[in-house]
Rosetta silent file (secondary structure, phi, psi, omega in degrees, C-alpha in Angstrom):
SEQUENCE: XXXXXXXXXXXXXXXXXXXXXXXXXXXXXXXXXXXXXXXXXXXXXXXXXXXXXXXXXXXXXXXXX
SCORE:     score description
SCORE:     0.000 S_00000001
   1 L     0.000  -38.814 -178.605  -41.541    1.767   73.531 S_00000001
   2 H   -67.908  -24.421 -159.647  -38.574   -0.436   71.790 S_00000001
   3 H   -94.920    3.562  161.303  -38.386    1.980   69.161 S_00000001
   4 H   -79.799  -45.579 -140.838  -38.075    5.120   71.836 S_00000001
   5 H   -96.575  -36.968  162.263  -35.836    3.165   73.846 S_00000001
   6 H   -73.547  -20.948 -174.759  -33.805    2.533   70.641 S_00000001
   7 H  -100.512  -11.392  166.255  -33.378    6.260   69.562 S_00000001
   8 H   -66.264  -54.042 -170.723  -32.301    7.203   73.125 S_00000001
   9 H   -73.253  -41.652  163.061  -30.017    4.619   73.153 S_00000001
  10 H   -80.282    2.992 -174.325  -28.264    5.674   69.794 S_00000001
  11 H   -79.632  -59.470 -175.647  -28.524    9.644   70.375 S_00000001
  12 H   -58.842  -17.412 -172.748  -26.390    8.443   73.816 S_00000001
  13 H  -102.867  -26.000  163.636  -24.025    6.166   71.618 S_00000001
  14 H   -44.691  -58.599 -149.986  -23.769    9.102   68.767 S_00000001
  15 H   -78.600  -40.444  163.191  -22.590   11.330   71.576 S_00000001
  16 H   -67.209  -20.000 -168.767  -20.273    9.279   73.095 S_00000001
  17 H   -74.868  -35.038 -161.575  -18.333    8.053   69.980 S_00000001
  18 H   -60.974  -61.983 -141.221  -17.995   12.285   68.957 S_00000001
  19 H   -59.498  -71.770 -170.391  -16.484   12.349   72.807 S_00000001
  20 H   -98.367   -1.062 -175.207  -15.330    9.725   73.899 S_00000001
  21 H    91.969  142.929 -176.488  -13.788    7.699   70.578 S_00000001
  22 H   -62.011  -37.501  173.128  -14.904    4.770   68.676 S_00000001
  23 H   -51.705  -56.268  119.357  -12.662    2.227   70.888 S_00000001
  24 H    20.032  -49.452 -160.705  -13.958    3.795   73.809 S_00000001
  25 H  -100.917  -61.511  164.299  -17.732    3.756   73.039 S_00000001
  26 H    -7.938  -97.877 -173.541  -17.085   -0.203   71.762 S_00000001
  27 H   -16.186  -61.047  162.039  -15.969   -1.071   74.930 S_00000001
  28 H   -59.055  -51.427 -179.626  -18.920    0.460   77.018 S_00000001
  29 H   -62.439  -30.978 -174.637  -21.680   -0.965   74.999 S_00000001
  30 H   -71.860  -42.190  139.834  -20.218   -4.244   74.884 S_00000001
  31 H     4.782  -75.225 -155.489  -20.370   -3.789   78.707 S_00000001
  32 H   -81.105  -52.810 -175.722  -23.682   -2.749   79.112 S_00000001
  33 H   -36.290  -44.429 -164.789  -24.271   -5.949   76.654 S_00000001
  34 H   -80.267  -51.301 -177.363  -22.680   -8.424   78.989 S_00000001
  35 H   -60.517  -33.102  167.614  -24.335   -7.038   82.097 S_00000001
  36 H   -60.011  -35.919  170.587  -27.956   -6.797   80.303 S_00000001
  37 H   -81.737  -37.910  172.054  -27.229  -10.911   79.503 S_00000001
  38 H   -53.147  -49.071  179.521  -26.057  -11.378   82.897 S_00000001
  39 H   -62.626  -54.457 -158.570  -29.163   -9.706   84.681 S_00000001
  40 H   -65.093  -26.540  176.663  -31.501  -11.937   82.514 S_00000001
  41 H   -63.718  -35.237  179.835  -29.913  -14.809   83.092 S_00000001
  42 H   -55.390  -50.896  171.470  -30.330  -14.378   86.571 S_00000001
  43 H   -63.837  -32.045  172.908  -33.888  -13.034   86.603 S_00000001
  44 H   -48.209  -61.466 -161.217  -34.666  -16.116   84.034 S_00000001
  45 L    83.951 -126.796  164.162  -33.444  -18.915   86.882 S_00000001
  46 L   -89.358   13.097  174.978  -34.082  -22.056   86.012 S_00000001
  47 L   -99.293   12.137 -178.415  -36.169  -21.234   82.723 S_00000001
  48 L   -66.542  -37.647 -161.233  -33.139  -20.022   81.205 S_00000001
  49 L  -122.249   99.253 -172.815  -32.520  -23.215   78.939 S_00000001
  50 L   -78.279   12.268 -177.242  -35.906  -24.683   77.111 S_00000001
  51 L   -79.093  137.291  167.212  -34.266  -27.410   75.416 S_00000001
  52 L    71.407   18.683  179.806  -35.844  -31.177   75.397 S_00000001
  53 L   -82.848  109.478 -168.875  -38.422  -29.682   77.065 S_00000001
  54 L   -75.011  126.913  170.936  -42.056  -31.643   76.529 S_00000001
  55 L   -70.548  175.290 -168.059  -44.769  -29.232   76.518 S_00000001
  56 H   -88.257  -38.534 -173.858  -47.289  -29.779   79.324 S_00000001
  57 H  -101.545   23.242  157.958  -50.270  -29.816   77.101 S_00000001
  58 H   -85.778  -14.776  178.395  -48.765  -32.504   74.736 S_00000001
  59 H   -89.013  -25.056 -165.769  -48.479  -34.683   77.694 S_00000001
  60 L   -96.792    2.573 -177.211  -51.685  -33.905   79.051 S_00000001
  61 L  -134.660   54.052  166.117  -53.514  -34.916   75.494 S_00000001
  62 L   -21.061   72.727 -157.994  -51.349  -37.692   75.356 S_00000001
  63 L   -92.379  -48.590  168.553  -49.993  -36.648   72.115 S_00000001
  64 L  -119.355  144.661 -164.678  -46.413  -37.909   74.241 S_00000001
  65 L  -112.815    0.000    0.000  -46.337  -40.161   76.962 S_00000001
């Protein structure tokens, strides 16, 4: 599916740069870029940032207390 998803997505970025110009094309993907990190962060929540984070079953085999 990534690698369908990938040839659509460069057929559509091929077409625009012939069209619409290499600045032009930039611009939108880096767009789409920022908006694709923006939705995840959102759907992510609070599970966004995994840092110092104890796993549950190291605590529960009191491997860490």
């Amino acid at each position: 599916m990534e690698t369908l998803a990938g040839g659509v997505a460069a057929s559509f970025a091929g077409v625009a740069y012939d069209h619409l110009g290499r600045a032009t094309t930039f611009i939108g993907t880096g767009a789409i870029m920022i908006t694709l990190i923006v939705a995840a962060r959102i759907l992510a929540g609070d599970n966004w940032s995994v840092r110092n984070v104890v796993p549950k079953s190291a605590v529960s085999l009191d491997i860490i207390s």
